[in-house]
LOVOZA-973330 format. One record per residue: y, x, z of N, C-alpha, C in turn; residue in one letter. Coordinates in Angstrom, 1 decimal. Atoms other than C-alpha are relative to their C-alpha. Layout:
Y,X,Z,Y,X,Z,Y,X,Z,A
...
END
This chain:
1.2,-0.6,-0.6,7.0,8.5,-24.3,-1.0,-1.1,0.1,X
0.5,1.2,-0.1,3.8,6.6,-24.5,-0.5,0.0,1.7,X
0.2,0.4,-1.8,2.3,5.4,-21.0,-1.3,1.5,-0.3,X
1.2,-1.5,-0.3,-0.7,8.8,-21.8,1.0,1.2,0.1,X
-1.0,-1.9,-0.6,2.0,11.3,-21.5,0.6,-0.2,1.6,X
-0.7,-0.1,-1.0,3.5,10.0,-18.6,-0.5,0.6,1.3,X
0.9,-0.1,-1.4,2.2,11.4,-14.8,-0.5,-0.6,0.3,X
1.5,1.0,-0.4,-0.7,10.0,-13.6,-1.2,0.1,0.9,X
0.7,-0.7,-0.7,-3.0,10.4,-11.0,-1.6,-0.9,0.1,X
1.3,0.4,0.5,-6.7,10.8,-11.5,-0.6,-1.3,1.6,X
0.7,0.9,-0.8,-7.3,9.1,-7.7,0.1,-1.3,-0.5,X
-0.7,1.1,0.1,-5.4,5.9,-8.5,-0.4,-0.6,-1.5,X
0.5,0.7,0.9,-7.5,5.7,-11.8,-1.8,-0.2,0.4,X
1.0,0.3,-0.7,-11.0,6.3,-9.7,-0.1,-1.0,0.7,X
0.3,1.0,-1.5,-10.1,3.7,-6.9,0.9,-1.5,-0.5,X
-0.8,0.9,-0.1,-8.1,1.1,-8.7,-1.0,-1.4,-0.3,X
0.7,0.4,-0.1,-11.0,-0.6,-9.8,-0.4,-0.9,1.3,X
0.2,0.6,-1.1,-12.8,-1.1,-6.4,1.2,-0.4,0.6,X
-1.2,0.8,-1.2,-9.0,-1.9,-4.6,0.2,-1.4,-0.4,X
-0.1,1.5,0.6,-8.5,-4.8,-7.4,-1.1,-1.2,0.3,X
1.1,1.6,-0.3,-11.9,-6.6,-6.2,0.6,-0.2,1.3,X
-0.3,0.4,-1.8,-10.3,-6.4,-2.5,1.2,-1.1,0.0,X
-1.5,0.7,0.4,-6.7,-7.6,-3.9,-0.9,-1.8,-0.4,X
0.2,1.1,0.8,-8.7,-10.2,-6.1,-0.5,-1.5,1.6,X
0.3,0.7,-1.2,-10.6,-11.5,-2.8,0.8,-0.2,1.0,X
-0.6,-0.3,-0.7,-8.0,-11.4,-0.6,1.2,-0.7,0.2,X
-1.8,0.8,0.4,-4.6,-12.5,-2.3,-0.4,-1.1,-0.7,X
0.1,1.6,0.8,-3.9,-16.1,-3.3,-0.2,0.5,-1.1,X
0.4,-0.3,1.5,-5.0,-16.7,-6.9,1.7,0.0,-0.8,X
-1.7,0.0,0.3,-0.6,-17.1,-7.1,0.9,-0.1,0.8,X
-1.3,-0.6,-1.1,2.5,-16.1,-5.7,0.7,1.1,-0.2,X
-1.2,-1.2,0.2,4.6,-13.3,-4.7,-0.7,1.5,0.5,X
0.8,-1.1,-0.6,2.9,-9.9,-3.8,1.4,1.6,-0.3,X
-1.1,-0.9,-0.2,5.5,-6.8,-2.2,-1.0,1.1,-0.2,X
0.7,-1.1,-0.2,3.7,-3.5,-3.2,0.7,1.5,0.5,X
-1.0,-1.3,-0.6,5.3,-0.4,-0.9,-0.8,1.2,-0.2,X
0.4,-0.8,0.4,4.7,2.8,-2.3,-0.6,0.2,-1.3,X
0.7,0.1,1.2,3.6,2.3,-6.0,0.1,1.3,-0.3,X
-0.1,-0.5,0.4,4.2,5.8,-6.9,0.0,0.1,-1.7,X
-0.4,-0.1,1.7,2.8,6.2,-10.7,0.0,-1.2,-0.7,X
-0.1,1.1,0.5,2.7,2.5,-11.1,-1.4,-0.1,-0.5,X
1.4,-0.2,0.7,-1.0,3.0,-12.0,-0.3,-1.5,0.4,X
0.1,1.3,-0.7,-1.7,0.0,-9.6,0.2,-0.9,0.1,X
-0.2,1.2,0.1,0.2,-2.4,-10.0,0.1,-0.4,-2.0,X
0.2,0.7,1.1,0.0,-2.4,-13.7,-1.8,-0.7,-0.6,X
1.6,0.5,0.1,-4.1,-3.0,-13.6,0.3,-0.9,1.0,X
0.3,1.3,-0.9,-3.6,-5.6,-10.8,0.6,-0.7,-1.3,X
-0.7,1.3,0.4,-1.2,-7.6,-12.8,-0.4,-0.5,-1.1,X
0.6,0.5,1.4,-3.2,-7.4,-16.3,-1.3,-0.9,0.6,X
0.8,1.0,0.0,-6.2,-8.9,-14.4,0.3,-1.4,0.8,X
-0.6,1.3,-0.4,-4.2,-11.5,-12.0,1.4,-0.6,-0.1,X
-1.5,0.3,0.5,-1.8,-13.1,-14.0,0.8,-1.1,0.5,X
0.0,1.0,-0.8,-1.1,-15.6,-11.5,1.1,0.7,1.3,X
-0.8,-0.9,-1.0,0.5,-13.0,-9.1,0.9,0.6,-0.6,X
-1.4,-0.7,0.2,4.2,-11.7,-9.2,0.2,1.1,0.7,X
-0.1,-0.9,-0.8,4.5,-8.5,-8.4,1.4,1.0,0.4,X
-1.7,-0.4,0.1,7.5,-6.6,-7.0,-0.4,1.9,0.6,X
0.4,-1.3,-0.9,6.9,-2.7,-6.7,1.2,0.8,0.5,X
-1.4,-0.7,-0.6,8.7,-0.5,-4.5,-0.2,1.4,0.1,X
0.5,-1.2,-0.8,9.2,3.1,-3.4,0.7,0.7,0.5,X
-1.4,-0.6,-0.4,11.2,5.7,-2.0,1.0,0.7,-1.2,X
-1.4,-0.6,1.6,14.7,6.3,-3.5,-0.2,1.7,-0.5,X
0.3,-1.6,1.6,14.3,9.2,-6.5,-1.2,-0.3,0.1,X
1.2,-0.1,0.5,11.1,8.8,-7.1,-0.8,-1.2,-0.8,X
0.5,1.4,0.8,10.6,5.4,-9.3,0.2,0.3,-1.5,X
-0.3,-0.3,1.4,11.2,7.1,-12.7,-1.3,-0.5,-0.9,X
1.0,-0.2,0.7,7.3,7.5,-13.6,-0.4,-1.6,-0.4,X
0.4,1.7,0.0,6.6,3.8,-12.4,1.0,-0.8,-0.8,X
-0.6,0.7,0.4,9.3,2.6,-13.6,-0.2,-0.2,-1.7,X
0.5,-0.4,2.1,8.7,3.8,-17.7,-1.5,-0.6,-0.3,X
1.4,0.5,0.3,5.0,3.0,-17.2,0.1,-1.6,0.2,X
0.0,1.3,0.2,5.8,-0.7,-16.0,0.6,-0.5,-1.5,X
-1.2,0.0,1.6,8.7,-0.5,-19.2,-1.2,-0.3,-0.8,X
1.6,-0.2,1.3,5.2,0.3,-21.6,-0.4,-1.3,0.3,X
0.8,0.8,-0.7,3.4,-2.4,-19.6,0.3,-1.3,-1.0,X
-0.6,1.1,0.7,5.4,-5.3,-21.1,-0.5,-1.0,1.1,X
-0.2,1.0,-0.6,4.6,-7.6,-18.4,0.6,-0.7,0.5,X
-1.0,0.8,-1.0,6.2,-10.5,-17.0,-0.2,-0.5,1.4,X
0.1,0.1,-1.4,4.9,-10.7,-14.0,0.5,1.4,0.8,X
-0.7,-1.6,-0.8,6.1,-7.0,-12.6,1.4,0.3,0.1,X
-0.9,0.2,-0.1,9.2,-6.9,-11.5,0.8,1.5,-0.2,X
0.2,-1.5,-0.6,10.7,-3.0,-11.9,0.5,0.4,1.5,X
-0.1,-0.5,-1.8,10.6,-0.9,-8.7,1.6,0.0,0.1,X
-1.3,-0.5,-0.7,13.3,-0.9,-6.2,-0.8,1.1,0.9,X
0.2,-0.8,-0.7,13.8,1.5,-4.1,-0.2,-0.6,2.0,X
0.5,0.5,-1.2,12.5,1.3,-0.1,-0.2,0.6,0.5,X
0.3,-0.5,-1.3,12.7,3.3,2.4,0.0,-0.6,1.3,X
-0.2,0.7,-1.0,11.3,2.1,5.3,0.2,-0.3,1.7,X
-0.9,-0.5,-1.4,12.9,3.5,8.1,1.4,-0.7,-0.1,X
-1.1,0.8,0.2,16.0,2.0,6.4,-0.3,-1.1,-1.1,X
0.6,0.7,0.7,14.4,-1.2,5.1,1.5,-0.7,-1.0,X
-1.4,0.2,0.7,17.1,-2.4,2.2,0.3,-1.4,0.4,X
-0.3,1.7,-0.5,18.6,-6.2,3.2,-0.1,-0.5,-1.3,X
0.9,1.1,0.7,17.3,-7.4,-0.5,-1.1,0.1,0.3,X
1.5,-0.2,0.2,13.8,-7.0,0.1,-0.2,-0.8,1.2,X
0.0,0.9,-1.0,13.5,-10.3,2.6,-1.4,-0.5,0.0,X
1.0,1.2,-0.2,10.8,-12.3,1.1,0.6,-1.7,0.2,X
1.1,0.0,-0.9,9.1,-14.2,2.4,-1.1,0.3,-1.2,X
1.5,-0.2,1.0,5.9,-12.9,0.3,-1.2,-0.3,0.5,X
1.0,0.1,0.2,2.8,-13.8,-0.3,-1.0,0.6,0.6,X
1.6,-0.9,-0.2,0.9,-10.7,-0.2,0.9,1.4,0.2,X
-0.6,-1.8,-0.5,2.0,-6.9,0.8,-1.1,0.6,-0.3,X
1.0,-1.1,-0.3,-0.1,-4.3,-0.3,0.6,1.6,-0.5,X
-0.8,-1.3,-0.5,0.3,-0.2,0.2,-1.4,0.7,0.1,X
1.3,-1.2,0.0,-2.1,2.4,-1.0,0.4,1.4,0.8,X
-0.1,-1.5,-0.3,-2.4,6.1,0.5,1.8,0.3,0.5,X
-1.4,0.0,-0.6,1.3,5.5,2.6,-0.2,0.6,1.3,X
0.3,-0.2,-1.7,0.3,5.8,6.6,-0.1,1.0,0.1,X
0.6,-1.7,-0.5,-1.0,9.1,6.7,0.6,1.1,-0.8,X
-1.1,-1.1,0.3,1.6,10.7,4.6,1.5,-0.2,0.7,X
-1.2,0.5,-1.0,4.7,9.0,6.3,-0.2,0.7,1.7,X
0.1,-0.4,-1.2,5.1,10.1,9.9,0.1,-1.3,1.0,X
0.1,1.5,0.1,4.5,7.5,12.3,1.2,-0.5,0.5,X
-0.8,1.3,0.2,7.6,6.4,13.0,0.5,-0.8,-1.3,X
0.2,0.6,1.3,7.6,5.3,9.3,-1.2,-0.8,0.0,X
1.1,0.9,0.2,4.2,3.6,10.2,0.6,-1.5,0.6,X
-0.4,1.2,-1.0,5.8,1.7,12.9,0.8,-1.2,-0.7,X
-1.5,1.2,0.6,8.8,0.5,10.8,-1.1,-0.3,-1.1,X
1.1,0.9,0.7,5.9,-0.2,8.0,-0.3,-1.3,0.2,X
0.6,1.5,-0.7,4.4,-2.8,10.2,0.7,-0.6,0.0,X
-1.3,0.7,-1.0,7.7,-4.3,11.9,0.4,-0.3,-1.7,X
-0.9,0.5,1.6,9.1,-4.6,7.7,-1.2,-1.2,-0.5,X
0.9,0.5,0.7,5.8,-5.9,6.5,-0.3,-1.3,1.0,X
0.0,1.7,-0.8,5.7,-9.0,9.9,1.5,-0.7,-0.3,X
-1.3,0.6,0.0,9.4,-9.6,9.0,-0.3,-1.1,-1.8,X
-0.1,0.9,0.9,8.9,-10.4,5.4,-1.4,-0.6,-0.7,X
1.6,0.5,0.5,5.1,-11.5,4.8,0.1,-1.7,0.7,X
-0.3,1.6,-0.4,5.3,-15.5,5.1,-1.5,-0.6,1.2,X
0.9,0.4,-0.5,2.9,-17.1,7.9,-1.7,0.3,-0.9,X
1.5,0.4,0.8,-1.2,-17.0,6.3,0.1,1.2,-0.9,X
-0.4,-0.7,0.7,0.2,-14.5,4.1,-0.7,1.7,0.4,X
0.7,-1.0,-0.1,-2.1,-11.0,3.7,0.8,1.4,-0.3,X
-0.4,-1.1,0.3,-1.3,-7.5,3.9,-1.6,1.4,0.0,X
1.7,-0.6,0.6,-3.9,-4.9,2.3,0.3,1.4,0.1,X
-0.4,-1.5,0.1,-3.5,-1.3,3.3,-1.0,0.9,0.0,X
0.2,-0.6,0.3,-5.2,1.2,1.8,0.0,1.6,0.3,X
-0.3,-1.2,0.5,-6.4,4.8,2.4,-1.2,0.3,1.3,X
0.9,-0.6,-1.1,-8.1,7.0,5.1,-0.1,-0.7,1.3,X
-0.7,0.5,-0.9,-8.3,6.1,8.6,-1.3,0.6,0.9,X
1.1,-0.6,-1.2,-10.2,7.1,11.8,-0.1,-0.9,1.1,X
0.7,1.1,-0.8,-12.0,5.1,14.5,-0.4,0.6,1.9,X
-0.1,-0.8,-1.5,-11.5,6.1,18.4,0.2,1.0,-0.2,X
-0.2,-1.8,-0.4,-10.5,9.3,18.0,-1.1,0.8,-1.2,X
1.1,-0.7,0.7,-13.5,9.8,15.1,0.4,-0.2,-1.4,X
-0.3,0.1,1.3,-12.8,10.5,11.4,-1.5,-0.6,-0.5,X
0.9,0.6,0.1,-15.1,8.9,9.2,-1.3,1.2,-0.6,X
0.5,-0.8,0.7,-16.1,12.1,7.3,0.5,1.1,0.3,X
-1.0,-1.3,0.0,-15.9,15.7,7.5,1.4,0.3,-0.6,X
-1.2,-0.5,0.8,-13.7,16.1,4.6,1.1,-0.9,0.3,X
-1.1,0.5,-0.6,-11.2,13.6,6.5,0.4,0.6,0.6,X
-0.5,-1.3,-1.3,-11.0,16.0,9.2,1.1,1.2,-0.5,X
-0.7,-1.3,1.0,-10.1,18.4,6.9,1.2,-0.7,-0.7,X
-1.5,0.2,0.2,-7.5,16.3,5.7,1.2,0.2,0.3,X
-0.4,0.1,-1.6,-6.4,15.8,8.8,0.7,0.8,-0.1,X
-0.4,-1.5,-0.6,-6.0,19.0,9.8,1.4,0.5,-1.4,X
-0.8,-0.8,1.3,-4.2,20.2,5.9,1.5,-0.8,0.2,X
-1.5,0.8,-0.1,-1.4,16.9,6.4,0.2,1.0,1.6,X
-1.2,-0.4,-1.2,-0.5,18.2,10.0,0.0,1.1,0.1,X
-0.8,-1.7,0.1,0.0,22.0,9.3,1.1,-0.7,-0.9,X
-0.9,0.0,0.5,2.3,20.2,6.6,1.2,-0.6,0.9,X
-0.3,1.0,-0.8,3.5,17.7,9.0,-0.2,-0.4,0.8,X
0.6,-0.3,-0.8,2.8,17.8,12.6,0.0,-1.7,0.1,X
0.0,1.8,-0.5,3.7,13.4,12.7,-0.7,-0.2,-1.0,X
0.6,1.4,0.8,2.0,12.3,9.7,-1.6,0.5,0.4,X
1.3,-0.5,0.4,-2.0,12.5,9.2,-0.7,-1.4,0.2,X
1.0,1.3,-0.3,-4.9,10.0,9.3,0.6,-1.0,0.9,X
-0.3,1.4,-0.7,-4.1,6.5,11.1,-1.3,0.1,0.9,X
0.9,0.4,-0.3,-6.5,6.1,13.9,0.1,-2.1,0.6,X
0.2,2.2,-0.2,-7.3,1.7,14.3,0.2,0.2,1.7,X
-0.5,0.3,-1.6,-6.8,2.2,18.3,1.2,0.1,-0.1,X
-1.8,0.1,-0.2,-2.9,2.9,17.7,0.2,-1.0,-1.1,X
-0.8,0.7,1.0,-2.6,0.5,14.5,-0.5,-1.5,0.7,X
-0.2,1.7,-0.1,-4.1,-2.9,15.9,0.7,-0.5,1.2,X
-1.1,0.7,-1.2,-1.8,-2.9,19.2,1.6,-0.6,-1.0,X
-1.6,0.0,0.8,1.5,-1.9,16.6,-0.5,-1.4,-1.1,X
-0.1,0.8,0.4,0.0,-4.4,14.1,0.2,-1.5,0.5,X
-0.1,0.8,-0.7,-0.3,-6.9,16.6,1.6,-0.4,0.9,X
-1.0,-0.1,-0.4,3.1,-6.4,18.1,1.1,-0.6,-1.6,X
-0.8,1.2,0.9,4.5,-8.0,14.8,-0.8,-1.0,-0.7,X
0.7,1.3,0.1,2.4,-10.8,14.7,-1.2,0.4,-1.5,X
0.9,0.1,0.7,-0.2,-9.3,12.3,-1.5,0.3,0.3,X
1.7,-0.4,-0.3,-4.3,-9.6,12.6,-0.8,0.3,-1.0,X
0.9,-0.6,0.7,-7.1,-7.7,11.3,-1.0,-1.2,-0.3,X
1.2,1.2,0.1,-9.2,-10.1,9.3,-1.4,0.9,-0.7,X
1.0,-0.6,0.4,-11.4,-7.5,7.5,0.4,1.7,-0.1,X
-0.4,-1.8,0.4,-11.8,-3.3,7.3,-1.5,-0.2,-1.3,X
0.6,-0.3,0.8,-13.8,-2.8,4.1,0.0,1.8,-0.9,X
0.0,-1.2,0.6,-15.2,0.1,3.0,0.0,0.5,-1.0,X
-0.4,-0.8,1.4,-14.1,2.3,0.0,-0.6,0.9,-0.8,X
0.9,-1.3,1.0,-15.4,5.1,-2.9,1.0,1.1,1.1,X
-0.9,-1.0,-0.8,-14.4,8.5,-1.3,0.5,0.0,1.4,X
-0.1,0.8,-1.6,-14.6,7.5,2.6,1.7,-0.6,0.2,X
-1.4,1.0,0.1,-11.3,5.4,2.0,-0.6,-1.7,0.9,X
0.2,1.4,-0.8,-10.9,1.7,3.9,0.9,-0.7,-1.0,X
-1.6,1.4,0.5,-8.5,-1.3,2.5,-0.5,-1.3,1.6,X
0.3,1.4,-1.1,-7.5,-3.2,6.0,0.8,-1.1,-0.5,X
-0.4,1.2,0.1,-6.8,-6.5,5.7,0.3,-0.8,1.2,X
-0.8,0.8,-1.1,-4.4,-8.2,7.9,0.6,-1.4,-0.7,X
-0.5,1.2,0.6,-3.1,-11.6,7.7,1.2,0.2,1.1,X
-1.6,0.5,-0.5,0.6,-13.3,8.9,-0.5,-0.5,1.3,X
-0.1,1.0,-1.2,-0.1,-15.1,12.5,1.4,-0.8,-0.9,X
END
């Protein structure tokens, strides 16, 4: 099967663009970079054609690494490691690190939060001191979405799921702070999307 038959998703070919200039400014020009939730692998095969300098290791939850997995296969790179699996409620004891870089698109707000919590708490354990983590996707601000049609997201994830939905930044920078990570930038996205940028204390 070539990499155009495989599943694919049209967001992750609109936004991969602008997330690679955040990754590019962001993550060392080399190293190790943990990516949690790669789904179709769209992501980390455009990061790693333009920074060949970065090792990447993608992850995701167990049964669902098939698509990423075939599409990195196509890829032929040697910097991409193929996905393991990661659930991160039951974080796996290979996945230590210490890494470089952590990044995680459109995860928070479909996970419920005690999946956000163990997010953070996995991502202060294995991210090395100086070491960046880049998380990607919606988010809301005191209690305020940024956009209607966030609202409306809102609202569609918690009829599916009354724990997951939008991430508001008043519950994520105490929890990120509680495993030693700081907000160094929130940059804004296409499609009222963010990518926050935390560093290691």
């Amino acid at each position: 099967m070539n990499a155009d038959a495989l599943p694919w998703s049209q967001a992750c070919e609109n936004n991969k663009g602008p997330i690679l200039d955040v990754v590019r400014a962001w993550m060392p020009a080399s190293g190790t970079v943990l990516e949690i939730g790669t789904g179709t692998g769209q992501h980390v095969v455009h990061f790693a054609r333009a920074l060949p300098g970065l090792h990447w290791y993608p992850t995701d939850r167990p049964g669902t690494l098939d698509t990423a997995t075939a599409r990195i296969r196509q890829a032929g790179s040697g910097t991409i490691a193929l996905p393991e699996p990661l659930d991160v409620l039951a974080w796996p004891e290979s996945i230590t690190g210490p890494f470089d870089g952590v990044f995680s698109a459109n995860t928070a707000h479909i996970m419920g939060w005690p999946g956000v919590e163990a997010l953070f708490a996995g991502v202060g354990r294995v991210l090395r001191p100086g070491g960046r983590f880049l998380l990607y996707g919606p988010f809301a601000y005191g209690g305020e979405h940024t956009a209607p049609s966030n609202a409306r997201f809102h609202a569609t994830l918690q009829q599916q799921d009354p724990d997951s939905g939008i991430r508001d930044m008043d519950d994520l920078l105490p929890l990120a702070g509680r495993h030693g990570l700081r907000l160094v930038d929130d940059v804004a996205m296409p499609a009222n999307n963010r990518t926050l940028v935390w560093t290691r204390e």
